[in-house]
C-alpha positions as CSV (number, residue, x, y, z in Angstrom):
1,X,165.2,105.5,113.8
2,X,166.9,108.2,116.3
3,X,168.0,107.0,119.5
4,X,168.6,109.9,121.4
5,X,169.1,110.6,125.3
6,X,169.0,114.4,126.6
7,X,171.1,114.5,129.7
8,X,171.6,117.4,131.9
9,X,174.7,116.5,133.7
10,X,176.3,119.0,136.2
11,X,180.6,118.3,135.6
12,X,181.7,116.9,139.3
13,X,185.0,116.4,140.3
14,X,184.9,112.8,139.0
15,X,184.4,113.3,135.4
16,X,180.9,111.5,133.6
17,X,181.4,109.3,130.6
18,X,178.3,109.9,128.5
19,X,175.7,107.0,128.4
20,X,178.1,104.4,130.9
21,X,176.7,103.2,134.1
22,X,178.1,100.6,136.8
23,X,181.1,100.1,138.6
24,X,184.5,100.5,137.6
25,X,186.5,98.0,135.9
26,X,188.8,95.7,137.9
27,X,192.6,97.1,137.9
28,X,195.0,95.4,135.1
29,X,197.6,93.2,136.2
30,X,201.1,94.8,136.8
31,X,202.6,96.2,134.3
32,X,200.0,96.0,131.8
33,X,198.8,99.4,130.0
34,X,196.2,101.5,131.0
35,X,192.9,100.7,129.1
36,X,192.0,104.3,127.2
37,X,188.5,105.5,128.3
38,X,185.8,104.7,125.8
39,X,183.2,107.2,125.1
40,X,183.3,110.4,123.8
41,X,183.8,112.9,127.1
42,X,187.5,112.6,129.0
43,X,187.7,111.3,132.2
44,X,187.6,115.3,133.6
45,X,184.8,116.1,131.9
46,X,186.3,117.9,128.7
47,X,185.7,116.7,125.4
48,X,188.6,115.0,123.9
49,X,188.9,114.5,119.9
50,X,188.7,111.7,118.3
51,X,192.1,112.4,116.3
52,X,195.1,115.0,116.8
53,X,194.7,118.4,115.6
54,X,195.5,118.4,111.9
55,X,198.7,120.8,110.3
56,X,197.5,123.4,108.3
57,X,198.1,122.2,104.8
58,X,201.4,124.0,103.1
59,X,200.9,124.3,99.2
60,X,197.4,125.4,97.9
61,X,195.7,123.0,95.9
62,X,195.1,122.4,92.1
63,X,192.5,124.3,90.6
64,X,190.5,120.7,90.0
65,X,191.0,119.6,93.4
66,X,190.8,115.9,94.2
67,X,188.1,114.8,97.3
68,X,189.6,115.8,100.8
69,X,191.5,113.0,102.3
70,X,189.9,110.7,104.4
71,X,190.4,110.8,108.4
72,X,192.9,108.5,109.6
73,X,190.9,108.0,112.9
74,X,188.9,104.6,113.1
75,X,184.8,105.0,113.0
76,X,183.7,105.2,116.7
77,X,180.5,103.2,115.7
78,X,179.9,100.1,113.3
79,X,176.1,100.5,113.7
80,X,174.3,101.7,111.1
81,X,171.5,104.0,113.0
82,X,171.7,107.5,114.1
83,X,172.3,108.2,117.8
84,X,172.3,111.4,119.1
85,X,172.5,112.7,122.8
86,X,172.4,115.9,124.8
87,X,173.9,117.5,128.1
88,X,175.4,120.4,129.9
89,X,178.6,121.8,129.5
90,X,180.6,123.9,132.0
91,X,183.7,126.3,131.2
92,X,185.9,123.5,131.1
93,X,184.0,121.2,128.4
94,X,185.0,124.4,126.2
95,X,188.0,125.4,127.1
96,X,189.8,128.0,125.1
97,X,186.3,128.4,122.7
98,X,185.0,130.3,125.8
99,X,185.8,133.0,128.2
100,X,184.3,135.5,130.5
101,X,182.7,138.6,128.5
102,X,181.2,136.1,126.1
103,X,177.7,136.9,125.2
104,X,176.3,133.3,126.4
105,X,177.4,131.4,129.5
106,X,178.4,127.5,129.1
107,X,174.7,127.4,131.2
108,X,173.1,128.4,128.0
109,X,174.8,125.7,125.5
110,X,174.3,122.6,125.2
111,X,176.5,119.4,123.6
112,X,175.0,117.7,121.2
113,X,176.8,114.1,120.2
114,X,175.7,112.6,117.0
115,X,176.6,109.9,114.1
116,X,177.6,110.8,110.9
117,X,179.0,109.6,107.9
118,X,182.5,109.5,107.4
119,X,184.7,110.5,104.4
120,X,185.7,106.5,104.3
121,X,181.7,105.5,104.6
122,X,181.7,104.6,108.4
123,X,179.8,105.8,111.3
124,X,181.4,108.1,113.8
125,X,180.0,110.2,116.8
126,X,181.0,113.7,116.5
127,X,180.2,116.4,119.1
128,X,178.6,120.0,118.0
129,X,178.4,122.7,121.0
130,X,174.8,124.9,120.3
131,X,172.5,127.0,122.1
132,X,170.3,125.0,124.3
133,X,167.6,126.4,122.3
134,X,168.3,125.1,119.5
135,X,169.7,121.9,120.5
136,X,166.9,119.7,119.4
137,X,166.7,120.9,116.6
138,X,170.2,120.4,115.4
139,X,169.5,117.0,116.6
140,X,167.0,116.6,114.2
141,X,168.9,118.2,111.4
142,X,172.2,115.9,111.6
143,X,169.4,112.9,111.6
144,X,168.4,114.0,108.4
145,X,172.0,114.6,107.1
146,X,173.1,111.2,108.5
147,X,169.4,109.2,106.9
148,X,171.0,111.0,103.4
149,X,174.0,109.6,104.2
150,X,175.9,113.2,103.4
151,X,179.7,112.9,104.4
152,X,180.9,114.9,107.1
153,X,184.8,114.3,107.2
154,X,185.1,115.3,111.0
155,X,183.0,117.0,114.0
156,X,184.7,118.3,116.9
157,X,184.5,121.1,118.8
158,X,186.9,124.4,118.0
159,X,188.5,123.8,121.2
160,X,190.5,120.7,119.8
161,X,191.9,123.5,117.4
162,X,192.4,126.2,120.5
163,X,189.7,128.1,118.9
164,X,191.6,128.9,116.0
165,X,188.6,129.2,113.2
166,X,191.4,129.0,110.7
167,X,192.9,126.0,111.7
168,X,189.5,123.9,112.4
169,X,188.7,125.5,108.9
170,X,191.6,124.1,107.3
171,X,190.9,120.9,108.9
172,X,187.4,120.6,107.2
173,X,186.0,120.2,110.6
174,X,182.2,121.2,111.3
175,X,182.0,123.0,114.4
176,X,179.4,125.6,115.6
177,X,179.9,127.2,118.9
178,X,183.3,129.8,118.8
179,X,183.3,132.8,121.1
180,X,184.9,135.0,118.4
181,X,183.6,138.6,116.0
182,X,182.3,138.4,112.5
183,X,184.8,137.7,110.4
184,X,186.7,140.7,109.5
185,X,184.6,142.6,111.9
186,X,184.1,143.3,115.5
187,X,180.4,142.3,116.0
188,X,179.6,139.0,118.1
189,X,179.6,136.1,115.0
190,X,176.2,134.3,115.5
191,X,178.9,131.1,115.8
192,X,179.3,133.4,119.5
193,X,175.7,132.5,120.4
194,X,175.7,129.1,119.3
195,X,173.5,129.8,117.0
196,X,175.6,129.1,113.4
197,X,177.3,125.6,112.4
198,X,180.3,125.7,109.6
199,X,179.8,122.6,107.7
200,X,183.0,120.7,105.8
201,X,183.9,124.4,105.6
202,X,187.6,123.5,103.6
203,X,185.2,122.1,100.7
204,X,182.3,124.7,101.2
205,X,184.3,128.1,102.0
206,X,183.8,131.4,102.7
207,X,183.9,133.9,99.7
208,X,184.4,137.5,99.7
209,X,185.9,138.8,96.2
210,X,189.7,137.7,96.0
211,X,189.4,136.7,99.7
212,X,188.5,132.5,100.3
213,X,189.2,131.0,103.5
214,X,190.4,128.7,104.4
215,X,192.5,129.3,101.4
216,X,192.5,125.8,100.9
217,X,189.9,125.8,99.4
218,X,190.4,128.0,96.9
219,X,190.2,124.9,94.3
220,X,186.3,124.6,95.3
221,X,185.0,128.1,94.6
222,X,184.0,126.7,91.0
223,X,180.4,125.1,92.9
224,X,179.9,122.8,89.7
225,X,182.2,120.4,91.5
226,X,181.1,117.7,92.9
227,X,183.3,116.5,95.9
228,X,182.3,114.8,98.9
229,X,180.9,116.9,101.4
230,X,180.1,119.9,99.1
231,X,177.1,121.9,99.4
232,X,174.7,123.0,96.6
233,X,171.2,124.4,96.5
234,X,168.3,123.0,97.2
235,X,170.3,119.5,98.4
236,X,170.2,117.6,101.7
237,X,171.7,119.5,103.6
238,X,170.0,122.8,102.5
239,X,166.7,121.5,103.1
240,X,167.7,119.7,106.7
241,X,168.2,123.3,107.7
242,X,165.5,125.2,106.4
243,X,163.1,122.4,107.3
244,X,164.0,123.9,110.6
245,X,164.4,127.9,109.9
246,X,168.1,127.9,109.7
247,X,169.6,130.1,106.6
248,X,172.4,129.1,104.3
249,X,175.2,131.5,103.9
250,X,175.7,130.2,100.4
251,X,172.6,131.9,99.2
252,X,174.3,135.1,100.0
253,X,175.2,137.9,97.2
254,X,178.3,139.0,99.4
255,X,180.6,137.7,101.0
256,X,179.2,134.1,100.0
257,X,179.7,131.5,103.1
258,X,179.2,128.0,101.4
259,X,179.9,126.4,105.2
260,X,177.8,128.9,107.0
261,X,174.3,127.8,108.7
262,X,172.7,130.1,111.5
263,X,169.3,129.9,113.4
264,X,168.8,133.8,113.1
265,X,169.8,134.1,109.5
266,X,173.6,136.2,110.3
C-alpha cells in the first residue's frame, strides 16, 4: 500500500521539513551537540544527501565484475511499505542542476521522495526531481520497482554531485532532472525537461561503440550478467515504465543507454 502526500510548498525563509508539524524542540543543555535535522529537506530548504559525494573510482574493473558495493549510509526507514511524497521546488532546492536559460523553470518540476530498496536490503527514501507532469506517475513507477523489491543503490539529486553527470554516473546514483545537452551533442537532453530518469546507471551504462560511460562500467556491457540493480528486457523495471509510456534506452540499436528512461521516448 502507497502512502503518499502531494505537497505544494512555496520555500520561505524558514526552511520546511517534509511531513513534520508542531513546535520546535526544547534547546539541549549546554554544551551538548546540536541534534541533526531529521527528514529528508535541509533546514534552508535544499535537499541535502543522505551520504557524501562518492570519489570517482580510479582503476577500471575486472571484466567479471563483482556486485557494486553497498552504501555505507544507514537505511532512512525500517518500515517495510512504500511512501512516496510530492512538492515544489525553487532555484535553490536545485542548485547547480539549474540555471537561468534552462528550458523548464523550478515552477514546472516537482520533487518526488520515495522508498526503495537498498543494495544491503533496507528501505531508504531517495529524492527524484521530474516534470510536474509526470510526477505521479513516476510515483507510481518507483511503487512498482520498490513492491518487486529491485535494488536501487542510491537516489539523489545531481546537485549532490554539482551536476556533474559523470560523477553521479560513477556513483551508480539514479537521478532524473540535469539541466545539461545530449550527450556528446548540443540539443536540450530530455534529462533537461525532467522528463528522463538514469537508473543504477554504473551497472546499466551508456553504450556507443568503444565509448561506455561511466567507464566503470565497462565490466557490465556483457548484459548476461546478472548483478544487482541491472536491467534486462522485459523485467520489472522495464515494464514499471512502459506500463506508464516511458521508453527504455536499452532497446536502442545505437548508442544503447541501459540507464536511460524518458517520458517522450529521447
Amino acid at each position: 500500500m502507497r502512502t503518499r502526500q502531494t505537497l505544494l510548498v512555496a520555500t520561505a525563509s524558514v526552511g520546511l521539513v517534509l511531513g513534520a508539524c508542531g513546535s520546535p524542540s526544547s534547546p539541549p543543555p549546554e554544551g551538548s551537540p546540536s541534534p541533526a535535522p531529521s527528514g529528508s529537506v535541509a533546514p534552508t530548504g535544499t535537499w541535502a544527501p543522505t551520504s557524501p559525494s562518492p570519489a570517482l573510482p580510479t582503476t577500471p574493473p575486472q571484466t567479471s565484475p563483482a556486485a557494486p558495493a553497498s552504501p555505507t549510509e544507514p537505511p532512512t526507514t525500517a518500515v517495510e511499505e512504500f511512501r512516496s511524497s510530492i512538492s515544489t521546488v525553487t532555484s535553490a532546492d536545485l542548485g547547480s542542476s539549474w540555471r537561468e536559460g534552462c528550458p523548464v523553470s523550478p515552477e514546472q518540476l516537482r520533487a518526488v521522495d520515495v522508498s526503495h530498496w537498498g543494495y544491503e536490503g533496507a528501505v531508504h527514501t531517495g529524492r527524484l526531481i521530474v516534470a510536474a507532469a509526470v510526477a505521479d506517475d513516476v510515483a507510481d513507477i518507483m511503487e512498482d520497482l520498490f513492491q518487486a523489491r529491485f535494488p536501487i543503490e542510491r537516489m539523489t539529486p545531481v546537485d549532490a554531485f554539482g551536476a556533474d553527470d559523470d560523477a553521479s554516473m560513477a556513483a551508480n546514483n539514479t537521478s532524473a532532472f540535469n539541466c545539461r545537452a545530449i550527450t556528446g551533442g548540443t540539443e536540450w537532453s530530455e534529462h533537461a525537461y525532467g522528463q528522463a530518469i538514469d537508473v543504477n546507471p554504473l551497472v546499466n551504462p551508456y553504450v556507443n561503440g568503444s565509448v561506455v560511460l561511466p567507464p566503470g562500467g565497462a565490466g557490465y556491457v556483457d548484459r548476461s550478467l546478472a548483478a544487482p540493480g541491472m536491467i534486462h528486457a522485459g523485467d520489472d523495471v522495464v515494464r514499471a515504465f512502459a506500463a506508464r509510456g516511458w521508453s527504455w534506452g536499452g532497446a536502442w540499436a545505437k548508442p544503447i543507454d541501459y540507464q536511460h528512461f524518458s517520458a517522450s521516448g529521447g
